[in-house]
Backbone bond lengths (Angstrom), bond angles and torsions (degrees), N, CA, C in turn:
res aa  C-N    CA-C-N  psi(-1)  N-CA   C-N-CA  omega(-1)  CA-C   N-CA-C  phi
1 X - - - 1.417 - - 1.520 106.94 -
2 X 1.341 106.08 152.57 1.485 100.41 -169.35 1.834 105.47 -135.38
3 X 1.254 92.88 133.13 1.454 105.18 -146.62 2.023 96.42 -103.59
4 X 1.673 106.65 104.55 1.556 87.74 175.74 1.722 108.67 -127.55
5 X 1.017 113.14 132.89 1.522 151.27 -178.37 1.291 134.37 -66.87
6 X 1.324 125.42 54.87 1.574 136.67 -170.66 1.649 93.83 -74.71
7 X 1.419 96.94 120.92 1.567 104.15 146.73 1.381 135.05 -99.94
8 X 1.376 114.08 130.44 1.241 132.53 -148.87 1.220 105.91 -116.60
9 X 1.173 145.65 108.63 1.862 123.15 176.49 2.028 86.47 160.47
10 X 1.023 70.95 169.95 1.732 94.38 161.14 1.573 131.23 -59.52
11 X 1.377 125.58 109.12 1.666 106.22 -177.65 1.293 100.94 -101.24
12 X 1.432 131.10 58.19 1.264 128.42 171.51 1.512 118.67 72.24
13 X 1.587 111.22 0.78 1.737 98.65 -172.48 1.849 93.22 -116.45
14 X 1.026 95.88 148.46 1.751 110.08 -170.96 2.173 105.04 -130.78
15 X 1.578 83.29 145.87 1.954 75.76 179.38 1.836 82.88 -104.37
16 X 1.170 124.14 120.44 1.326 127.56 144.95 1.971 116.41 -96.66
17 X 1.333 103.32 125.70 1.438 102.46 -159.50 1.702 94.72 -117.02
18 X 0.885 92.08 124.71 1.784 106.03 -161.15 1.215 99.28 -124.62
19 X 1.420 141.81 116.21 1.829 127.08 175.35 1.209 105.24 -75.90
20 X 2.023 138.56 5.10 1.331 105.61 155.03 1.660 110.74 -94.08
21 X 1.234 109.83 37.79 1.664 114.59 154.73 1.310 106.21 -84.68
22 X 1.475 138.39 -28.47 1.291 105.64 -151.64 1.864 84.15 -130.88
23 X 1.647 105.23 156.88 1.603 117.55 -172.67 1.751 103.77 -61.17
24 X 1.237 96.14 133.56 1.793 90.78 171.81 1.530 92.34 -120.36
25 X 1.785 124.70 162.13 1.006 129.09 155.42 1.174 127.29 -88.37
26 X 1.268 121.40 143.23 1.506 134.50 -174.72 1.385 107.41 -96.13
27 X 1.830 105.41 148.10 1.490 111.89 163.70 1.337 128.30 -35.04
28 X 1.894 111.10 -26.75 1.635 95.40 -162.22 1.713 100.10 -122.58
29 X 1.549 100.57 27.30 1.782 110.45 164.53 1.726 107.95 -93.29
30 X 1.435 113.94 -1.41 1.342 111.69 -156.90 1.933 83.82 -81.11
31 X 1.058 129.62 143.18 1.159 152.43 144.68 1.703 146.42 -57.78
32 X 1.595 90.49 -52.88 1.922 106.80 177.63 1.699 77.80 96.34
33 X 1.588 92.62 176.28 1.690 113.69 178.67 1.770 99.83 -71.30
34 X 1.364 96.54 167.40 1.314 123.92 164.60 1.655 124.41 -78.85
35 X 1.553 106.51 102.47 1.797 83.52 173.24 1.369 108.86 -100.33
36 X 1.808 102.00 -155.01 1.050 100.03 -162.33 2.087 101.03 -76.90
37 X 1.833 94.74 166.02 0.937 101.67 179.69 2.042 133.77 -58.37
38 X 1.057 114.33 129.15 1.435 116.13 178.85 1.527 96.40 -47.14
39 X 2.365 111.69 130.67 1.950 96.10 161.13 1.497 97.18 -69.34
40 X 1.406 82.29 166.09 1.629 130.18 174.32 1.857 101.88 -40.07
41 X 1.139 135.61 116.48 1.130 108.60 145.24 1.421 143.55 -103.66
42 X 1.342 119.25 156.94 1.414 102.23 -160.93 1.437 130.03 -90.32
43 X 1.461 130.84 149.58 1.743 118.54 -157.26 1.671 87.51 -79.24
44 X 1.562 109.41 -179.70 1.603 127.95 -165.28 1.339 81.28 -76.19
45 X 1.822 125.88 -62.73 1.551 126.39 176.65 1.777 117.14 -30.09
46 X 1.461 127.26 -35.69 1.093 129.62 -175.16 1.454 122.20 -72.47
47 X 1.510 96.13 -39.10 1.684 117.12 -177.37 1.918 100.57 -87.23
48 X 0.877 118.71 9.61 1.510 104.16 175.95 1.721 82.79 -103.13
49 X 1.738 137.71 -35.90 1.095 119.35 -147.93 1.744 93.82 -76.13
50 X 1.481 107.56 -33.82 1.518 128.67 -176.86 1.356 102.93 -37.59
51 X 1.923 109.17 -68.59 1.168 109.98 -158.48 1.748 117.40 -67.02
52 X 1.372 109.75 -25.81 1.428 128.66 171.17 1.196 109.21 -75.60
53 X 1.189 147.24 -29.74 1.219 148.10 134.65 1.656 118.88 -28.13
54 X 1.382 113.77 -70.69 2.079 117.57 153.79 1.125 104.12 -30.20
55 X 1.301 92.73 -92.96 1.853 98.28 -170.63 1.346 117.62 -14.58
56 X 1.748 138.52 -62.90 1.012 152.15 -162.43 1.686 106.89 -50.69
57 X 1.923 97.39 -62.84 1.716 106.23 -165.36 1.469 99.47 -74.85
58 X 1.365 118.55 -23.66 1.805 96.18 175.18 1.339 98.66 -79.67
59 X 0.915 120.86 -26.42 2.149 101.54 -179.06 1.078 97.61 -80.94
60 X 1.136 153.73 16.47 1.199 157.04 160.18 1.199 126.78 -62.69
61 X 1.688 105.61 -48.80 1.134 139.21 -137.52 1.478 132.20 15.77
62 X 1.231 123.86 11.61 1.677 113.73 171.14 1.299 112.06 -45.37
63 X 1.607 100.22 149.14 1.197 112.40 168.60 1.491 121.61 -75.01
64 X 1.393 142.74 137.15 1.207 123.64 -179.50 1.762 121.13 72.48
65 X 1.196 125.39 1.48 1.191 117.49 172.59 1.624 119.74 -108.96
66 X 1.242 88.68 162.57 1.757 102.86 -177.36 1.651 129.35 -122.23
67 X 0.827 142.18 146.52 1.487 144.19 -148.84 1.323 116.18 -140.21
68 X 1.298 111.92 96.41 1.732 139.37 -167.78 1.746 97.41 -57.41
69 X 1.443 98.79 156.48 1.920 98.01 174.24 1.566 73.41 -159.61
70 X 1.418 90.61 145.13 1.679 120.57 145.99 1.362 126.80 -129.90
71 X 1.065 119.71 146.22 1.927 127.19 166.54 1.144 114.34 -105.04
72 X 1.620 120.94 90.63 1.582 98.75 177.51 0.982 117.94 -81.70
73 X 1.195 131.52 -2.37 1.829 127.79 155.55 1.750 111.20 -41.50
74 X 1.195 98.64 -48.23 1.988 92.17 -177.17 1.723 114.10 -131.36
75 X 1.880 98.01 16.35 1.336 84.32 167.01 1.611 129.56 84.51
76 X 1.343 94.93 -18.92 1.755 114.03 -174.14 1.525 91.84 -76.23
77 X 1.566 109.50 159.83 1.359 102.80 178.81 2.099 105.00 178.70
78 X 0.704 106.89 109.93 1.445 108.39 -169.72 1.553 111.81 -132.94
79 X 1.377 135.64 -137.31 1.362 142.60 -153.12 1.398 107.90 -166.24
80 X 1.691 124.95 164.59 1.216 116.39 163.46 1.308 106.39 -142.92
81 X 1.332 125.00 144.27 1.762 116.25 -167.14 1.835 83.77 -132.29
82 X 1.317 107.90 137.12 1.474 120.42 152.25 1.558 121.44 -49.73
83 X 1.123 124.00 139.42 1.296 111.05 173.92 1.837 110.47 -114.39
84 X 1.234 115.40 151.77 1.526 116.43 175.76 1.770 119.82 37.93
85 X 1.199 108.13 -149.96 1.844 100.15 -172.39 1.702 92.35 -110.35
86 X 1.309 92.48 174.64 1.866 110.29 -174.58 1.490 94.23 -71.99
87 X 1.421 120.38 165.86 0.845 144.96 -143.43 1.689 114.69 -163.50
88 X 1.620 121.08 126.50 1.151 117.53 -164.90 1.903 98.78 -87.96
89 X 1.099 124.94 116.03 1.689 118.12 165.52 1.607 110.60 -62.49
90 X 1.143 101.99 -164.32 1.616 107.90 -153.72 1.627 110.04 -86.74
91 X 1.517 86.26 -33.12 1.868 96.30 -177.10 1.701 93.86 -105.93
92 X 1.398 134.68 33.84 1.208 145.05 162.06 1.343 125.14 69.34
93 X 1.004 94.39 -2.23 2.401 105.68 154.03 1.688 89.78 -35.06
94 X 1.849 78.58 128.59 1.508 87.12 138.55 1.670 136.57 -74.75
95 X 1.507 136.27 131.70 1.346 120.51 -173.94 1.817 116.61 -137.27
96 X 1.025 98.01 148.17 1.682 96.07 169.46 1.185 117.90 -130.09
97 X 1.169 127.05 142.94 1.661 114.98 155.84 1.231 146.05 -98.40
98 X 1.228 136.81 129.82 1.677 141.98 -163.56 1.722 111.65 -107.62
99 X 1.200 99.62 156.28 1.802 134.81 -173.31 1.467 83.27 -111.95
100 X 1.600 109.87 132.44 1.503 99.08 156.70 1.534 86.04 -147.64
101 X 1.471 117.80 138.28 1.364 127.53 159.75 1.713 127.34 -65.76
102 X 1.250 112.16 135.59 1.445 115.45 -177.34 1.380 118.12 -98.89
103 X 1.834 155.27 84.18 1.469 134.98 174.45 1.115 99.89 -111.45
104 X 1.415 103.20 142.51 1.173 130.15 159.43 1.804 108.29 -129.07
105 X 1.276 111.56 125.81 1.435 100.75 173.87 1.538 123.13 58.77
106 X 1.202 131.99 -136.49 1.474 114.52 144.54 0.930 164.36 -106.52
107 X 1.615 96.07 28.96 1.248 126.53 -178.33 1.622 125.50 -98.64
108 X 1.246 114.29 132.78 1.647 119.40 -166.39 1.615 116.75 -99.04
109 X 1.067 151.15 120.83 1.108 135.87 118.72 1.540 138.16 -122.20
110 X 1.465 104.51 -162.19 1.586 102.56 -169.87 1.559 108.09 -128.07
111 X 1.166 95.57 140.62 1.762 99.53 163.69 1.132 112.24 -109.13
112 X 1.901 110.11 157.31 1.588 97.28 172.31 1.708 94.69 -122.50
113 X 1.548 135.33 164.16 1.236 136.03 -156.29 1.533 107.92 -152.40
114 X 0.813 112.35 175.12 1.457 129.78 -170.81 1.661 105.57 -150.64
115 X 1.339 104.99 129.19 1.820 112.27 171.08 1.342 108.02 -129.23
116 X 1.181 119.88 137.56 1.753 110.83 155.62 1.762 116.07 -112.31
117 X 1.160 127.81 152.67 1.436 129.84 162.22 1.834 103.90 -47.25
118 X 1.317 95.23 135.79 1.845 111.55 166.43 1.143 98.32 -111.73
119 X 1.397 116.42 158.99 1.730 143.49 -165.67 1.506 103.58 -50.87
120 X 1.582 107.16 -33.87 1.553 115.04 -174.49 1.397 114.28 -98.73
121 X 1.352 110.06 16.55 1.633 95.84 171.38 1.569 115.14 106.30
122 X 1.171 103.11 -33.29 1.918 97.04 -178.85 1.308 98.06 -116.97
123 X 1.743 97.24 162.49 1.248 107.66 -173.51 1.610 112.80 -111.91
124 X 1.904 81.33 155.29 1.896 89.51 -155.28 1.954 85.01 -98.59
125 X 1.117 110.38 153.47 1.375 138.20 155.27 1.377 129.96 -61.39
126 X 1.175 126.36 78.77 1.458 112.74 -153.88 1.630 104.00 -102.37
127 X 1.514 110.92 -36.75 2.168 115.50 174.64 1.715 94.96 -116.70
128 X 1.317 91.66 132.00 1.726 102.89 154.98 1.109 100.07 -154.70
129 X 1.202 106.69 131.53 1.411 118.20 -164.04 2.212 113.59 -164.32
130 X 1.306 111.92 142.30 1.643 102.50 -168.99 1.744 90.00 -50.40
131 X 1.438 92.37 152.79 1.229 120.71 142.60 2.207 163.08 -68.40
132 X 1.498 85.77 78.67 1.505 95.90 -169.03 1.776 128.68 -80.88
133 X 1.135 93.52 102.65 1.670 95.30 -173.41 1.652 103.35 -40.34
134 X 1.501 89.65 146.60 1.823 87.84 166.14 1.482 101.53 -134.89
C-alpha cells in the first residue's frame, strides 16, 4: 500500500493587506497637464560661439550666406544667416541684423541679433536675444 502525504495547513507565511503597504497619491503630487516643451536655452559658452559665428559672416559680407558654429563642450550647435541690407544706426554705425539657430539635442530654437561695424572692421554683437515672432 502506498501511503501519500499532502500537507495542508499554514507554513508560517500570511497575506496581511494593509493600504499603508501600497503608494497612494497625494493632493500636492497633482501637477495639471503637460504643455508644450520649454526652447532650449543657450549656455554663456554657446552664445560666445553664436556671436563669433555673426561676427565672421557679416565680415564676410556674402550675400545670402550663413555661418555654422559648434560647442563641443555642450554639443549645442546651430547657424547664423544675415538678415536684409545694412542699415545706418542712430549715431551712424553701420548695422545688420541676424537669425541664428539654436540645437541642442532635440531641441530647436532661434535667436534674433543685432551687429554694428567697429572702427576696425568687424562686427561687434550688441542684442542676442530668443526669438519672438511678431
Amino acid at each position: 500500500m502506498t501511503l501519500i502525504l499532502v500537507g495542508l495547513g499554514s507554513g508560517g507565511c500570511s497575506l496581511n493587506r494593509s493600504d499603508a503597504a501600497f503608494a497612494k497619491m497625494e493632493e500636492s503630487d497633482l501637477t495639471g497637464s503637460i504643455g508644450p516643451a520649454a526652447p532650449p536655452t543657450p549656455t554663456e559658452s554657446d552664445l560666445v560661439f553664436t556671436r563669433t559665428a555673426a561676427s565672421d559672416v557679416l565680415t564676410k559680407g556674402d550675400k545670402d550666406s550663413s555661418q555654422p558654429w559648434e560647442n563641443p563642450e555642450t554639443g549645442a550647435r546651430g547657424s547664423v544667416t544675415p538678415l536684409a541690407q545694412a542699415y545706418a544706426s542712430e549715431d551712424g554705425r553701420t548695422c545688420r541684423d541676424f537669425l541664428a539657430s539654436y540645437v541642442n539635442g532635440r531641441s530647436e530654437s532661434w535667436l534674433q541679433g543685432a551687429a554694428c561695424r567697429a572702427s576696425h572692421g568687424r562686427w561687434e554683437i550688441h542684442t542676442l536675444k530668443p526669438w519672438k515672432r511678431s
